[in-house]
C-alpha positions as CSV (number, residue, x, y, z in Angstrom):
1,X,9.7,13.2,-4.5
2,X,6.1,13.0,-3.8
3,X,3.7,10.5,-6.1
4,X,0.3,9.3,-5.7
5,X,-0.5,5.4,-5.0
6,X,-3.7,4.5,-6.4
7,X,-3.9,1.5,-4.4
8,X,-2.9,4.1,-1.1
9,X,-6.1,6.2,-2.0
10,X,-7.0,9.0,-3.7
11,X,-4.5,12.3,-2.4
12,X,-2.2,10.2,-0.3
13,X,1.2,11.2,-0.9
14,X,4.4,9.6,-1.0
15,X,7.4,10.4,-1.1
16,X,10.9,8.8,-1.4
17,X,13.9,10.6,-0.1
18,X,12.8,13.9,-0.3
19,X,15.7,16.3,-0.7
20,X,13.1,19.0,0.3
21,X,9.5,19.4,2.1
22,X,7.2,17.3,-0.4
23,X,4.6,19.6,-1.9
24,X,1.3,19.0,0.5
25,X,3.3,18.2,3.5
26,X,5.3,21.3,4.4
27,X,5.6,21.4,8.0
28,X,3.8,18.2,8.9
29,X,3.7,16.8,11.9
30,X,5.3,13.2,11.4
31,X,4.8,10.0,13.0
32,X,8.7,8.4,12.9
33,X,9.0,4.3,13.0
34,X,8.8,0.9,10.8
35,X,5.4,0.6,11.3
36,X,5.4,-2.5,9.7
37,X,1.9,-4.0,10.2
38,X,0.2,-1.1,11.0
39,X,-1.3,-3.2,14.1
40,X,-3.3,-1.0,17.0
41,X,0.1,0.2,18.8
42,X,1.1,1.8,15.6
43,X,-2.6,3.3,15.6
44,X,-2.0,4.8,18.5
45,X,1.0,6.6,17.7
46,X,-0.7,7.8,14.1
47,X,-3.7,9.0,16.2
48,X,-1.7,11.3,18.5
49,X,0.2,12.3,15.2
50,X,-3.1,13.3,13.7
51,X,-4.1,15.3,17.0
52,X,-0.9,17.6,17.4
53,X,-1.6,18.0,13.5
54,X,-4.8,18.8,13.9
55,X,-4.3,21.2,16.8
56,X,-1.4,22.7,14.7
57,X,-3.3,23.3,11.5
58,X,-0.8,21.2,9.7
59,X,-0.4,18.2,7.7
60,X,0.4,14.7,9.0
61,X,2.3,11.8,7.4
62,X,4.6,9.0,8.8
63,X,7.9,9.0,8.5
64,X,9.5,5.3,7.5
65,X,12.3,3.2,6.2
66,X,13.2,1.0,3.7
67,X,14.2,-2.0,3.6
68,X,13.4,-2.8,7.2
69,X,16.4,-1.8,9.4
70,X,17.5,-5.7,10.6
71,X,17.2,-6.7,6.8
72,X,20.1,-3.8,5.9
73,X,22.2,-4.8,8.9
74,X,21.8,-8.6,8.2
75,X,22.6,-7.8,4.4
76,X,19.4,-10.0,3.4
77,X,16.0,-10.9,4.0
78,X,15.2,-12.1,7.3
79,X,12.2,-10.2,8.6
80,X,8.5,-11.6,7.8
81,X,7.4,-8.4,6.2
82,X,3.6,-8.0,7.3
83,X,3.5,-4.7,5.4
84,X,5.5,-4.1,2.3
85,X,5.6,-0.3,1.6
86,X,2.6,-1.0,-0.8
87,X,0.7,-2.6,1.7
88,X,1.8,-0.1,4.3
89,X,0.7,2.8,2.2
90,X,-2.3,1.6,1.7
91,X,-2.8,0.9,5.7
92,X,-1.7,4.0,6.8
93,X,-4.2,5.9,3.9
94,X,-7.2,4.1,5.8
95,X,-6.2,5.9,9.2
96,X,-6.7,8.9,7.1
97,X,-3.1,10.2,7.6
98,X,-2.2,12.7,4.7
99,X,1.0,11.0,3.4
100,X,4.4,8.6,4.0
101,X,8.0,9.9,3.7
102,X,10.2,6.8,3.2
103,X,14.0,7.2,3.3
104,X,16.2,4.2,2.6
105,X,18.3,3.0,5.1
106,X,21.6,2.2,3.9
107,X,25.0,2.4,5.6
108,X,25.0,6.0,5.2
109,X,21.5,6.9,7.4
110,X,23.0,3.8,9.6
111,X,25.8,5.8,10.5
112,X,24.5,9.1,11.2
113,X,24.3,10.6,14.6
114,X,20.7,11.5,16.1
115,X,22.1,15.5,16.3
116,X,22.0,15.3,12.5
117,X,19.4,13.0,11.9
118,X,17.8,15.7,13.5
119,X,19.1,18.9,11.8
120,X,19.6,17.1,8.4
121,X,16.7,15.3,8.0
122,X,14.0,16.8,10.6
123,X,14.8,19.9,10.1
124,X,16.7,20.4,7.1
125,X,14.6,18.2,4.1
126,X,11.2,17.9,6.0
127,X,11.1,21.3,7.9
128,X,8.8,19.3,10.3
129,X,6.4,20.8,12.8
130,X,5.8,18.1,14.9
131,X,7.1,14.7,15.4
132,X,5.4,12.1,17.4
133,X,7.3,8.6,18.2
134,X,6.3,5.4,20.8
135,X,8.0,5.7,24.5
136,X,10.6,2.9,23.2
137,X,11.6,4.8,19.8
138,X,15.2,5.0,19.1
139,X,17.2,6.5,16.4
140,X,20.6,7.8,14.7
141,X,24.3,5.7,14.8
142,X,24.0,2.8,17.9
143,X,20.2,3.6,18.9
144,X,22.1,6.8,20.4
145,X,18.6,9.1,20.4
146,X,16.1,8.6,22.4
147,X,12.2,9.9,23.2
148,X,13.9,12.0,25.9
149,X,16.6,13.2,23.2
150,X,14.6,14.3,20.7
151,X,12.1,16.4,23.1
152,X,15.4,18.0,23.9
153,X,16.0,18.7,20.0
154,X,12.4,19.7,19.2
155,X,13.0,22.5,21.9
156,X,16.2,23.9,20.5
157,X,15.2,23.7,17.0
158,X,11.5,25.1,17.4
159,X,9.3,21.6,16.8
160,X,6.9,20.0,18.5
161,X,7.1,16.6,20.2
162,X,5.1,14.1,21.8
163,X,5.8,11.0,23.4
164,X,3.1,8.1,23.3
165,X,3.6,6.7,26.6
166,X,3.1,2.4,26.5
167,X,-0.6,1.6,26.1
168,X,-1.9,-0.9,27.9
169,X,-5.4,-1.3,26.3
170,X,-7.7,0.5,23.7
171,X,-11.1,-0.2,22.3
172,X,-10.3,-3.7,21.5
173,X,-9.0,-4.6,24.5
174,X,-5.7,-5.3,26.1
175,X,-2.4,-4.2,23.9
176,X,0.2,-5.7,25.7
177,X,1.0,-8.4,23.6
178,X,-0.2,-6.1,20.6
179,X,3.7,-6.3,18.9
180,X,4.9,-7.2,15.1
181,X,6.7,-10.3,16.2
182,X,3.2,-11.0,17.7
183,X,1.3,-11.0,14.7
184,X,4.4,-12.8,12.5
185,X,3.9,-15.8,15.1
186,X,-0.1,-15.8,14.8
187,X,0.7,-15.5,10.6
188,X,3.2,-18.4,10.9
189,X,0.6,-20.7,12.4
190,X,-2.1,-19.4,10.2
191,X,-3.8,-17.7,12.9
192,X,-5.6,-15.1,10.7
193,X,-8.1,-14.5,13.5
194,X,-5.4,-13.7,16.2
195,X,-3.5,-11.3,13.9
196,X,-6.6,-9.8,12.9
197,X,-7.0,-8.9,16.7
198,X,-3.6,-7.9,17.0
199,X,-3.5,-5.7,14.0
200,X,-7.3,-4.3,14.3
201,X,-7.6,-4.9,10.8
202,X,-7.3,-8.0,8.6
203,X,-3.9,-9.1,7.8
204,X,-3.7,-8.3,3.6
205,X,-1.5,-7.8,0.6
206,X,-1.1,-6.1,-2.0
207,X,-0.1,-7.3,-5.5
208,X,-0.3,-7.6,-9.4
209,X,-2.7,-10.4,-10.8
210,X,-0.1,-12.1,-13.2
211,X,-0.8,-14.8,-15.9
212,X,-0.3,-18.5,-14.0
213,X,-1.0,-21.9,-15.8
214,X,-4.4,-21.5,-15.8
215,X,-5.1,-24.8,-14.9
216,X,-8.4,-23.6,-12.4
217,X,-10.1,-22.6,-15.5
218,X,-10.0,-26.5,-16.6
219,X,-11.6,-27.7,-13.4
220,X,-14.1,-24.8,-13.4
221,X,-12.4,-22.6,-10.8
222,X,-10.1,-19.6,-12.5
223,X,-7.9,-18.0,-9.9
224,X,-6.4,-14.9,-10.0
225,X,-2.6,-15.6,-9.1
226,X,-0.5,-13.1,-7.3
227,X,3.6,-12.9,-6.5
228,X,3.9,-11.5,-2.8
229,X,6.4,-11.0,-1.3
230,X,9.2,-13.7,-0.6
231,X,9.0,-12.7,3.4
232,X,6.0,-13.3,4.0
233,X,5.5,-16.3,6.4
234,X,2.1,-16.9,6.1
235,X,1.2,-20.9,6.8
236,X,0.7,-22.7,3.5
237,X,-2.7,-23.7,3.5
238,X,-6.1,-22.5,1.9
239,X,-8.0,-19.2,3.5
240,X,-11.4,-17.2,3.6
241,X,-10.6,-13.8,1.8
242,X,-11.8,-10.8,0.5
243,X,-10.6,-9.0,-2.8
244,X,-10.5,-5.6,-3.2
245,X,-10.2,-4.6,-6.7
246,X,-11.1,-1.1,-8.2
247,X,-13.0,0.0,-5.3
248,X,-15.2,-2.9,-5.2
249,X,-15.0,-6.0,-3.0
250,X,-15.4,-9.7,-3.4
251,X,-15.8,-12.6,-1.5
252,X,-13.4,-15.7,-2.5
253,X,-11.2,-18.7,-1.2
254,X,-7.6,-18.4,-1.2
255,X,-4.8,-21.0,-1.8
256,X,-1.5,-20.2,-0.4
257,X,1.1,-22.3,-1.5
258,X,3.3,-24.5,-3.6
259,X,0.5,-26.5,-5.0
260,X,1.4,-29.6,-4.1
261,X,-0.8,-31.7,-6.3
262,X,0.4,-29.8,-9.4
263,X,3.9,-29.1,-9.4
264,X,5.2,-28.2,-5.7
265,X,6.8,-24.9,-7.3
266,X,7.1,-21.3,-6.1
267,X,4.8,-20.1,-3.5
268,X,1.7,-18.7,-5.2
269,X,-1.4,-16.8,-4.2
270,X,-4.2,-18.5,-6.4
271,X,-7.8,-16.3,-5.5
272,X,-11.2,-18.2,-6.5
273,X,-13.3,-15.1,-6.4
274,X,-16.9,-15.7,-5.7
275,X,-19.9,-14.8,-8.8
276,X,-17.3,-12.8,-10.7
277,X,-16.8,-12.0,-14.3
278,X,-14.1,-9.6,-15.6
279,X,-10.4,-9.3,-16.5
280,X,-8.2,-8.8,-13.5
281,X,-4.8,-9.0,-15.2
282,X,-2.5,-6.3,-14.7
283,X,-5.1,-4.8,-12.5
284,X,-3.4,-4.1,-8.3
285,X,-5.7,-6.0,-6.1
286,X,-5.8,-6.1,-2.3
287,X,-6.4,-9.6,-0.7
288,X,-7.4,-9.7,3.2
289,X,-7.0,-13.1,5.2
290,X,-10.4,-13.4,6.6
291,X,-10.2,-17.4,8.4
292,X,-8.3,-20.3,8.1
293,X,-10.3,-23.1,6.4
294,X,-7.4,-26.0,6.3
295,X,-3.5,-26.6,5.7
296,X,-2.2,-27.3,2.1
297,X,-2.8,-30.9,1.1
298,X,-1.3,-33.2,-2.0
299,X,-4.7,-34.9,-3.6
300,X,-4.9,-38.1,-6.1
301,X,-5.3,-36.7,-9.2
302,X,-6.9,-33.2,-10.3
303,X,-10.9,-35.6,-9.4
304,X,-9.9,-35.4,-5.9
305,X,-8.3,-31.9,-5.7
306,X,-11.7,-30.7,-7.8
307,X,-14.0,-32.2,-5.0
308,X,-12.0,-30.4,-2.4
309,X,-11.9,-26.7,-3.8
310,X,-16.1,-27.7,-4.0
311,X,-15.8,-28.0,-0.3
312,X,-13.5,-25.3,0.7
313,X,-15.7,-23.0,-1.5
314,X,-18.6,-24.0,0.7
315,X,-16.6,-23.7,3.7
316,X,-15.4,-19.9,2.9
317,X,-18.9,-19.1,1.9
318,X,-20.1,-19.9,5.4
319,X,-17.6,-18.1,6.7
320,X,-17.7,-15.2,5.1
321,X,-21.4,-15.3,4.9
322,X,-21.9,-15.4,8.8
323,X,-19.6,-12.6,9.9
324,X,-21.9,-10.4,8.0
325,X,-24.8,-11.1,9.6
């Protein structure tokens, strides 16, 4: 059924295996993939969605899965998610897209041929208008439908289909290596500033600010600590950010990591966020990865580690301060 998101924006619906059209998106026209990341390829295919929407007088959402395909079939964990369906949500709500159907993939969705992934979902529980997929989509038991299979089904069952042919640049320049293994590899090396070109948006994510040690507060630099999630392979090291929080943005320094100098535990996000006063616990926050400043280090002693989070202050500052201007 269909449920607002706060941290998705204001209206945008989603809905989780709708057994039925979900009230504001009867016959939408729907984007179908993983879109995980959301990076300019994925754009492109939202944009043409919103176009035959527009053109149709209808709503438009994506249509995605959960967990990621490859995780179900490995039975675990194994792809770097760069958007959790949080962090996709909210992604997807910026393009100004009017909601997100997400169906789970299990064995049973695995197994079902494209014919009735077609007339059981498409047409049965979404009553689409429209769908619009990437010249390399696949679907339904063994890959079996293809962009040329479901133009075939949108004619007999009365929808409307468009195929985004591969794009080899846009705006930002050239898409070809514009992929989501693309930006995992720039993320794994801490290459904020390459993913950011990949994605056309900064890489982010989306979490709960939970209670931690609280040892920044003895040194003079509280953090707000965040649990992401266990995929993400974002290089341990310290960052530029930005954090989003109640509509309102801050400028901060990141530390992603196992906090080596303290007790080399779970990987944390601890935010420093710049001139800030408030309680953020409990609150949702969004964090974007703005630059690289420097890899996680183990210090002598809290002195040393103190000195440091002075200098990568400073350094983020600059950073952040000069891509304003």
């Amino acid at each position: 059924m269909g449920a607002d998101l706060p941290s998705a924006g204001r209206g945008f619906i989603i809905a989780r295996d709708p057994a039925a059209p979900p009230p504001g998106l009867e016959r939408a026209v729907v984007a179908i993939g993983n879109f995980d990341g959301v990076h300019r390829g994925h754009q492109a295919v939202a944009a043409r969605a919103a176009a035959l929407a527009r053109n149709l007088g209808r709503p438009c959402a994506v249509l995605t899965f959960e967990p990621h395909p490859a995780d179900f079939f490995a039975g675990r964990p194994v792809v770097h998610r760069l958007t959790p369906e949080t962090a996709k949500a909210r992604a997807l709500a910026q393009l100004g897209l009017d909601g997100m159907v997400v169906l789970s993939f299990g064995a049973e969705l695995a197994k079902l041929p494209a014919e009735q992934f077609v007339t059981d979902i498409l047409v049965g529980r979404l009553g689409i208008a429209g769908a619009v997929v990437g010249y390399d989509f696949h679907f339904g038991r063994g890959r079996e439908g293809s962009p040329d299979f479901l133009l075939d089904a949108g004619r007999r069952h009365g929808f409307a289909v468009e195929i985004v042919e591969k794009i080899m640049a846009d705006e930002l320049g050239s898409l070809e290596a514009v992929h989501s293994s693309g930006v995992r590899a720039a993320l794994e090396r801490g290459d904020v500033a390459e993913a950011r070109r990949l994605l056309g948006h900064d890489f982010f994510v989306v979490s709960e600010v939970i209670h931690g040690q609280k040892l920044g507060r003895t040194i003079g630099f509280p953090t707000a600590n965040l649990r992401i999630s266990p995929s993400c392979g974002l290089r341990h090291g310290i960052y530029a950010v930005r954090l989003t929080v109640d509509g309102k943005t801050h400028d901060g320094v990141a530390s992603w990591g196992r906090r080596p100098t303290v007790d080399n535990g779970e990987p944390l996000l601890e935010v420093y966020v710049f001139d800030f006063s408030g309680d953020l616990y409990g609150k949702q926050v969004e964090t974007a990865f703005v630059e690289w400043i420097r890899p996680e280090l183990k210090f002598d002693g809290l002195d040393a580690l103190t000195q440091q989070i002075e200098q990568d202050c400073a350094d983020a500052r600059g950073i952040l301060g000069s891509e304003k201007t």
